[in-house]
PLY file of the C-alpha trace (Angstrom):
ply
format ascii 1.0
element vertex 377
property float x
property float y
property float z
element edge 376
property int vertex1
property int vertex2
end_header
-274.89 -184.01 -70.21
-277.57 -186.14 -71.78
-276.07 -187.82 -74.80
-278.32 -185.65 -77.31
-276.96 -182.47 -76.03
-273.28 -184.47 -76.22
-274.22 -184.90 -79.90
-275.67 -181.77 -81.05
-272.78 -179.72 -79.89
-270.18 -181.89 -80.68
-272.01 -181.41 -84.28
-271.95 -177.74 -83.85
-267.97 -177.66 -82.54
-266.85 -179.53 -85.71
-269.22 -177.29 -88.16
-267.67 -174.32 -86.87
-264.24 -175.76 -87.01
-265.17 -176.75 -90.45
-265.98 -173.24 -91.46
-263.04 -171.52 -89.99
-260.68 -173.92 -92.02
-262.55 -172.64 -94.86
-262.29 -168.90 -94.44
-258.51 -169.77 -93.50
-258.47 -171.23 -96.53
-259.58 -168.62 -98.24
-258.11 -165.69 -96.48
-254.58 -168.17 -98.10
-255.97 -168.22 -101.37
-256.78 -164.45 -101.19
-253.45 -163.50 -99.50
-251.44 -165.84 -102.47
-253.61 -164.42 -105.16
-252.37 -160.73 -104.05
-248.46 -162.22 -103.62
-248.90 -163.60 -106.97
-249.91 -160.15 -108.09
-247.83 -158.05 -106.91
-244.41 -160.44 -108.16
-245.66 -160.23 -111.26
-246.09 -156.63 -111.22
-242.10 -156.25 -110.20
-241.07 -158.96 -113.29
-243.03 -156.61 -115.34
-241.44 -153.27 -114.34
-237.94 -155.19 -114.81
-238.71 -155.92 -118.07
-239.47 -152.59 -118.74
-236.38 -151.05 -117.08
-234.32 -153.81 -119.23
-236.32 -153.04 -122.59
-235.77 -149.18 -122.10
-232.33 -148.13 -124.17
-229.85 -146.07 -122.24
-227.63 -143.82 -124.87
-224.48 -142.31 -123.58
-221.63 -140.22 -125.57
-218.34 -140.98 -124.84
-215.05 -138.64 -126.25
-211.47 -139.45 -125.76
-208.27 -137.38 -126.14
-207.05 -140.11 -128.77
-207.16 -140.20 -132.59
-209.88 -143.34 -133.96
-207.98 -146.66 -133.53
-205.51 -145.51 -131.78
-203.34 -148.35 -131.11
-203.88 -149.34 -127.24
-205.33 -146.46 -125.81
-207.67 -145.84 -128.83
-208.22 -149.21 -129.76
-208.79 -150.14 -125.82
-211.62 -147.82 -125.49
-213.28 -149.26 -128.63
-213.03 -152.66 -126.82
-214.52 -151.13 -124.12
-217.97 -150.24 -126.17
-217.96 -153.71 -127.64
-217.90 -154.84 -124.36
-220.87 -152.93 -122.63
-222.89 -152.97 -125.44
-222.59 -156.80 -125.89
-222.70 -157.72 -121.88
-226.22 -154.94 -121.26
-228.14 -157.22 -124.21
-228.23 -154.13 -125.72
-229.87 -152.04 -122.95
-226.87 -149.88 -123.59
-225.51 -148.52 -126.13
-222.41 -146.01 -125.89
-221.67 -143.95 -128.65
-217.78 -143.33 -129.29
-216.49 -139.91 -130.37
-212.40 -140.03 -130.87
-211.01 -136.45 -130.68
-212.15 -133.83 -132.16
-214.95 -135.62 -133.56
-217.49 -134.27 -131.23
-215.28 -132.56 -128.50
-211.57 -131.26 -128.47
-208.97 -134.00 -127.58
-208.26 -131.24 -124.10
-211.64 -130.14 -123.55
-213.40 -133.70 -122.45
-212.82 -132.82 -119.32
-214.97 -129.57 -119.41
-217.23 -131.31 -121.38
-218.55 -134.11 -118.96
-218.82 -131.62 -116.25
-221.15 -129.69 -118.35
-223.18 -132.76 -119.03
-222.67 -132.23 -122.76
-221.13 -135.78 -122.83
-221.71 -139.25 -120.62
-217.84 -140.05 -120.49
-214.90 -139.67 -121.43
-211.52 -141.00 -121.94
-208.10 -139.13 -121.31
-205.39 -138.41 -118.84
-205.40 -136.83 -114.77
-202.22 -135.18 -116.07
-203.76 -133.24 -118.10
-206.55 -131.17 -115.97
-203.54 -130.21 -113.57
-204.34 -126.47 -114.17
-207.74 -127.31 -112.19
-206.29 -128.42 -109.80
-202.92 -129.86 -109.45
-203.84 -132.77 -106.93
-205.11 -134.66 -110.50
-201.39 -134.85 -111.30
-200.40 -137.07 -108.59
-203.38 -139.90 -109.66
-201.73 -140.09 -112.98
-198.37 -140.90 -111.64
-195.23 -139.01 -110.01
-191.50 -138.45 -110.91
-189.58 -141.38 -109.13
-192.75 -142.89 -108.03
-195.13 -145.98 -108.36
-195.37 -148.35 -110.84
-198.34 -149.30 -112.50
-198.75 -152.57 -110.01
-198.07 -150.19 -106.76
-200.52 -147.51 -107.91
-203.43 -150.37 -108.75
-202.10 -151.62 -105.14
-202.61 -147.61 -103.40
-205.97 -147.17 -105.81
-207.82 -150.17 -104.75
-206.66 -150.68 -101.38
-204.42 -147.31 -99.98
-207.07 -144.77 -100.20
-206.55 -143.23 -104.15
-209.71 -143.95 -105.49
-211.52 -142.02 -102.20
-209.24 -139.31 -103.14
-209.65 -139.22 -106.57
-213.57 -139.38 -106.36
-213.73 -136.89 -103.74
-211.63 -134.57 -105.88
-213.81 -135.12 -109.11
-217.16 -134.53 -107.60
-216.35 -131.03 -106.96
-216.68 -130.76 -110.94
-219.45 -133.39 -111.35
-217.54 -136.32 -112.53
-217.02 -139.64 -110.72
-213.52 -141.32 -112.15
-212.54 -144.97 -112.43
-208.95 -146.21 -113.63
-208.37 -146.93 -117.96
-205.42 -148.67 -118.23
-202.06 -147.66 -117.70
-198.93 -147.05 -119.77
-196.47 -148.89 -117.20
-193.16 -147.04 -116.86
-192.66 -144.49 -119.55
-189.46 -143.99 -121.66
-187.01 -140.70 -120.96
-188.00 -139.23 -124.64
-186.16 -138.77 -127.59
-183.55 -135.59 -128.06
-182.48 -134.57 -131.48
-178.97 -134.00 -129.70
-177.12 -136.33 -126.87
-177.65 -135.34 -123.16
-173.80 -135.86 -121.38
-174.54 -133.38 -118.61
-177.29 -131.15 -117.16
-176.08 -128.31 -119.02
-176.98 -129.77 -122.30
-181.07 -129.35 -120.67
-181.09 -125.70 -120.71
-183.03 -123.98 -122.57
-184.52 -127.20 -124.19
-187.84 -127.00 -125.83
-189.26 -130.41 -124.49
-192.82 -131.79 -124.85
-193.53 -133.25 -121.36
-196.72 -132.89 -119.26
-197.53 -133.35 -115.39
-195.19 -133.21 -112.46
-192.75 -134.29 -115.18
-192.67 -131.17 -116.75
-192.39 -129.07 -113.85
-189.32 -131.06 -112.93
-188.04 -130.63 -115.99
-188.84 -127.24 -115.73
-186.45 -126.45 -112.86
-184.17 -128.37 -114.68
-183.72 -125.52 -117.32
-185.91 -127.04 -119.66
-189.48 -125.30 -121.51
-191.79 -127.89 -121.30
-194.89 -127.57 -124.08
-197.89 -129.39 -123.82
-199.26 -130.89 -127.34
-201.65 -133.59 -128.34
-200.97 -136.38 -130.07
-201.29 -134.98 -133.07
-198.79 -132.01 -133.37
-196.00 -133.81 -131.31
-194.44 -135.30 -134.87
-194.61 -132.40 -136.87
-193.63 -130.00 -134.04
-190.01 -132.37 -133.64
-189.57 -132.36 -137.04
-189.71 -128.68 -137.97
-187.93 -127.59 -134.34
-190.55 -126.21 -132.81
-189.53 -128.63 -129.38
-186.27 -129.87 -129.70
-187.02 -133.10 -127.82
-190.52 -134.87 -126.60
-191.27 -137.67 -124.02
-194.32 -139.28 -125.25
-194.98 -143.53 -123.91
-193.07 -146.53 -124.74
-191.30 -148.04 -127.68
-194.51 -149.65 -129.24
-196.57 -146.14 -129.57
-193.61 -143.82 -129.95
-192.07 -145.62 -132.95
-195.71 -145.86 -134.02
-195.52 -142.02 -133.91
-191.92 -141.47 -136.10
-190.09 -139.92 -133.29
-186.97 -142.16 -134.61
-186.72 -140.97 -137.66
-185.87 -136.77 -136.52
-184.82 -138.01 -133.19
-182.47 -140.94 -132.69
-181.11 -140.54 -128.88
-184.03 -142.65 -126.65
-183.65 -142.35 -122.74
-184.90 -144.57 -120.19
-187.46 -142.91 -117.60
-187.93 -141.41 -114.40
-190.80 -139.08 -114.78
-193.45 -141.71 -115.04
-192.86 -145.18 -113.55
-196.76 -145.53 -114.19
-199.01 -143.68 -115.41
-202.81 -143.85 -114.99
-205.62 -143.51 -118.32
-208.91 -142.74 -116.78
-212.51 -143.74 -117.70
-214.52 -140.78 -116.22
-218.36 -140.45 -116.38
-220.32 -137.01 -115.87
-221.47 -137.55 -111.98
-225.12 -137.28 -112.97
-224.77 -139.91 -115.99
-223.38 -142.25 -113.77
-225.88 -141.85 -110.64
-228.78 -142.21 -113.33
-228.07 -146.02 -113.98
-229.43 -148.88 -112.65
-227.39 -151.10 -110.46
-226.91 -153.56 -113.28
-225.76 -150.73 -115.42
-223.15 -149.64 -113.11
-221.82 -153.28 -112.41
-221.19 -153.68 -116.50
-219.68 -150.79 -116.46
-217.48 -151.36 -113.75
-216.38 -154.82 -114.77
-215.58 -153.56 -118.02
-213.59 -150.75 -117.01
-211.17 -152.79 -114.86
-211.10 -155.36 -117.25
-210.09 -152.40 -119.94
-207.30 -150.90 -116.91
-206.02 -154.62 -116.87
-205.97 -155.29 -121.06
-204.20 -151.89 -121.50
-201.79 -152.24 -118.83
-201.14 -155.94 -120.17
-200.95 -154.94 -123.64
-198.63 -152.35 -123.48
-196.26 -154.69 -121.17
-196.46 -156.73 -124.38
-195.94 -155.02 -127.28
-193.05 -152.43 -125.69
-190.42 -155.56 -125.62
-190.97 -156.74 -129.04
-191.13 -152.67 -130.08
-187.94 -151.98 -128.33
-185.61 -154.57 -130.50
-187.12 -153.05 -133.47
-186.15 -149.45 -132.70
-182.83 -150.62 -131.68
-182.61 -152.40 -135.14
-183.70 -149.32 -136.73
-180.51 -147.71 -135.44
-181.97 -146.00 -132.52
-179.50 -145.56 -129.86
-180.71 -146.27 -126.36
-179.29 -143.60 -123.70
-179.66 -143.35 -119.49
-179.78 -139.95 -118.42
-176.39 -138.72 -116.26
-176.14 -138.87 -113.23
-175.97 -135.38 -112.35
-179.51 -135.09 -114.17
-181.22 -137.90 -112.20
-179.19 -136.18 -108.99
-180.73 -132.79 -109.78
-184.26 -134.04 -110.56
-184.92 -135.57 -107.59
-184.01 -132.61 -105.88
-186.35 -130.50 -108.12
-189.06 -132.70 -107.39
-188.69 -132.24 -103.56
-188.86 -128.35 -104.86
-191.74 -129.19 -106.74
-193.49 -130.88 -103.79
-193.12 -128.75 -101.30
-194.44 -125.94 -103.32
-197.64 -127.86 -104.43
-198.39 -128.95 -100.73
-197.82 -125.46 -99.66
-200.44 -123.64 -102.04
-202.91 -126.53 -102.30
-204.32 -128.61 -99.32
-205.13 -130.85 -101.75
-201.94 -132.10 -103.12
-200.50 -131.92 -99.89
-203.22 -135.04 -98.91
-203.19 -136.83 -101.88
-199.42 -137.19 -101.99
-199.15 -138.02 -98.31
-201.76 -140.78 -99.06
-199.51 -141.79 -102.32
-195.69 -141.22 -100.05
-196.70 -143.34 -97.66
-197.98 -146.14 -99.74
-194.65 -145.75 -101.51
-192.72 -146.17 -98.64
-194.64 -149.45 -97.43
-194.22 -150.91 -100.88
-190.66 -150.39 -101.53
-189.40 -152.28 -98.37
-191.39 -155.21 -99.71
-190.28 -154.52 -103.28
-186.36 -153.74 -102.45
-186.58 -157.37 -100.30
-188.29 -159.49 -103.24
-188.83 -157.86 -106.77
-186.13 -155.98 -107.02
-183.36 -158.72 -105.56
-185.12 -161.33 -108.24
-184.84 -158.56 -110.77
-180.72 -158.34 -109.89
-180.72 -162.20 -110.03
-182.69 -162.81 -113.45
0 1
1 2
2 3
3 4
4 5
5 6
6 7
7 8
8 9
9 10
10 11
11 12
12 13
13 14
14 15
15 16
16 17
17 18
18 19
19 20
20 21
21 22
22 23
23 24
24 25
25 26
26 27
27 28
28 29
29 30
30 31
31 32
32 33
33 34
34 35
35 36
36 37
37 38
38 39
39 40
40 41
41 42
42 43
43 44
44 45
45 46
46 47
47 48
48 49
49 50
50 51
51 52
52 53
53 54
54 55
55 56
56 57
57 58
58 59
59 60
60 61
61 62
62 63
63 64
64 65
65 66
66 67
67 68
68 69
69 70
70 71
71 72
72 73
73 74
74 75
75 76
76 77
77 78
78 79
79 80
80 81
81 82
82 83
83 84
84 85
85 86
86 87
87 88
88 89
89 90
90 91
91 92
92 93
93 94
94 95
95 96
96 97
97 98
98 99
99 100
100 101
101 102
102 103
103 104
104 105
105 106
106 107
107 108
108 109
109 110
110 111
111 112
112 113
113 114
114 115
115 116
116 117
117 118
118 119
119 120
120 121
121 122
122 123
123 124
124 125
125 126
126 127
127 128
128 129
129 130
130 131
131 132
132 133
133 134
134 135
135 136
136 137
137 138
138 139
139 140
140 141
141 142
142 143
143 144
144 145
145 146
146 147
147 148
148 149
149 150
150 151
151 152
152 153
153 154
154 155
155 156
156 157
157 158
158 159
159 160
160 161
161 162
162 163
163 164
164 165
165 166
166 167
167 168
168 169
169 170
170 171
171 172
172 173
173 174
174 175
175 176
176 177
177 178
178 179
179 180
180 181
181 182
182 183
183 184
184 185
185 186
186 187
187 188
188 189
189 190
190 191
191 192
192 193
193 194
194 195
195 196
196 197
197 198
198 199
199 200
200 201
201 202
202 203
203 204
204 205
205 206
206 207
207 208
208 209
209 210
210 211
211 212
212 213
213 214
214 215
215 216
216 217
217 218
218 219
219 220
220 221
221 222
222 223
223 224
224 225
225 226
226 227
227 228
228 229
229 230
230 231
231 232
232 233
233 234
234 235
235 236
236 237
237 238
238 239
239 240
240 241
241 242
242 243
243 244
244 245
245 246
246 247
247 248
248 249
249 250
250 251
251 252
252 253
253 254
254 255
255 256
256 257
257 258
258 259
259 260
260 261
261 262
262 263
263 264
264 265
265 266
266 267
267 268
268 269
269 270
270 271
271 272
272 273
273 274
274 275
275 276
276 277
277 278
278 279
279 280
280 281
281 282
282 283
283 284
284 285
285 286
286 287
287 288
288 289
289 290
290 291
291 292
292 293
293 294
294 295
295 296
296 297
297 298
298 299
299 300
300 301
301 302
302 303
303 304
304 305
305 306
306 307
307 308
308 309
309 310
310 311
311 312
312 313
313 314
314 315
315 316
316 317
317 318
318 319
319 320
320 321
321 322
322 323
323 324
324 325
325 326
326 327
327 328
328 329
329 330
330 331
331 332
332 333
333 334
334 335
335 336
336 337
337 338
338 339
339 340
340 341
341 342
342 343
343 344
344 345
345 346
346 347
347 348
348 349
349 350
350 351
351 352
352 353
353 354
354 355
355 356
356 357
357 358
358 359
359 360
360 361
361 362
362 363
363 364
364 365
365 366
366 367
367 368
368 369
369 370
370 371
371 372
372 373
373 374
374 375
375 376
């Protein structure tokens, strides 16, 4: 090659080479540009979503400021409404403001409210599976059923059981282990149950039932005035902090200690629909705020029942354990009780195999460590 030619096509080699670094170039500036574009695009429609106000209704089955479970729900508002920047806002109706303290149930299902507030025990006439999620006679404590809820199975259950009506459940706090009740006369022996009027919901009351007594389910509300005046001669209600809250003392001075519910589960329950309509951020307030509520509750009522309890005894209220032909015959009756469930209704029968078994695992553990420290202390 003559050393011209060399020249002019080495000339020609680096022009073109020249050239196609520019269009790469500006195929990158190009390709950026529409990067650039389309991220701000997304920040925008995030803004958006964040700016836009979600407004849900929320009823419970408990009076305004109800101490723990009434005041725990108002928490609860604060709480989502503050953590959301105010992208939500969840407007509280206590009972009977909006809906009837028993009919939130049917009420979320319809859609005609977001959440609500209340007990499983209660809806056991839908289907009487939801009894077992908000504790059983002789069963878990508030720890164990946490324990079964989170990591056994329960909340599956539970979810899978609520769908069928359009709700999706999560746990609201819980009452730890409930007191006996309080009996306007002294209970020496089984045959001082029958014929009892006694107010006493859930798996509870059926026992009871079989034990000769009429259980009667009230709200809040009536239980006082219902005692007083003789229309139930006795009533179970929670622990010492709400029940002496409540009066019960004063027309009722015999206080048992419990069996029928070592735990017993509040639930936080959106309509299905509400729930699947918020955004992922929406849903992880809400969860965070709803355990932190179960966890407060539980906590709080832990609390305020030892300090409650010297009072009442103070007060002259005189502390009773049921006899022991009572606690012999209920556990029988539950067996009774069981066995009849699991027969008519597949789905008791595989909720409370899910909930016995867990049982059974944690009580070896618990007879070996809690409950030896618990003879020691």
């Amino acid at each position: 090659m003559k050393r011209r030619d060399f020249i002019t096509t080495s000339s020609a080699l680096a022009a073109g080479s020249f050239l196609s670094a520019c269009n790469d170039s500006n195929r990158q500036a190009i390709d950026y540009s529409k990067i650039k574009e389309k991220k701000e695009k997304k920040l925008a429609s995030i803004n958006i979503n964040k700016n836009k106000k979600v407004i849900l209704k929320l009823a419970t089955s408990w009076p305004a400021h109800f101490p723990i479970m009434g005041t725990g729900v108002e928490e609860f508002v604060k709480r989502v409404n503050t953590s959301s920047g105010g992208s939500i806002e969840i407007k509280l109706y206590p009972k009977n403001t909006l809906i009837p303290a028993l009919a939130v149930f049917d009420a979320a299902s319809a859609g005609e409210i977001d959440i609500f507030h209340s007990g499983p025990y209660y809806w056991k006439g839908k289907n009487s599976a939801f009894s077992l999620f908000s504790g059983m006679p002789f069963g878990m404590t508030s720890e164990e059923i946490n324990a079964w809820m989170y990591f056994g199975g329960g909340y599956e259950l539970w979810r899978d059981l609520y769908s069928h009506y359009n709700l999706y459940p999560f746990m609201g706090g819980n009452t730890n282990i409930q007191m006996g009740g309080w009996f306007k006369k002294q209970i020496n022996s089984l045959s001082d149950l029958d014929g009892l009027k006694m107010r006493v919901p859930g798996l509870g009351g059926e026992v009871f039932a079989k034990l000769g007594v009429n259980p009667v389910l009230l709200p809040a509300g009536e239980i006082y005035t219902a005692l007083e005046r003789g229309v139930i001669d006795a009533t179970e209600w929670v622990g010492p902090y709400l029940d002496m809250k409540m009066g019960f003392y004063k027309v009722a001075p015999y206080y048992y200690s419990g069996w029928h519910e070592p735990g017993s589960i509040l639930e936080l329950t959106f309509n299905k629909n509400s729930w699947s309509n918020l955004s992922l951020e929406h849903k992880s307030i809400m969860e965070a705020s709803a355990q932190e509520m179960n966890s407060k509750m539980t906590y709080e009522f832990q609390a305020k029942n030892a300090f409650a309890l010297k009072e009442l005894t103070d007060k002259g209220v005189m502390l009773q354990s049921y006899p022991d032909d009572v606690v012999y015959a209920a556990k029988n009756a539950l067996k009774e009780v069981i066995a009849l469930e699991s027969s008519k209704n597949v789905d008791f029968k595989k909720v409370y195999e899910s909930a016995s078994s867990f049982l059974q695992a944690s009580k070896s553990f618990s007879d070996v460590s809690l409950k030896k420290y618990l003879n020691i202390r």
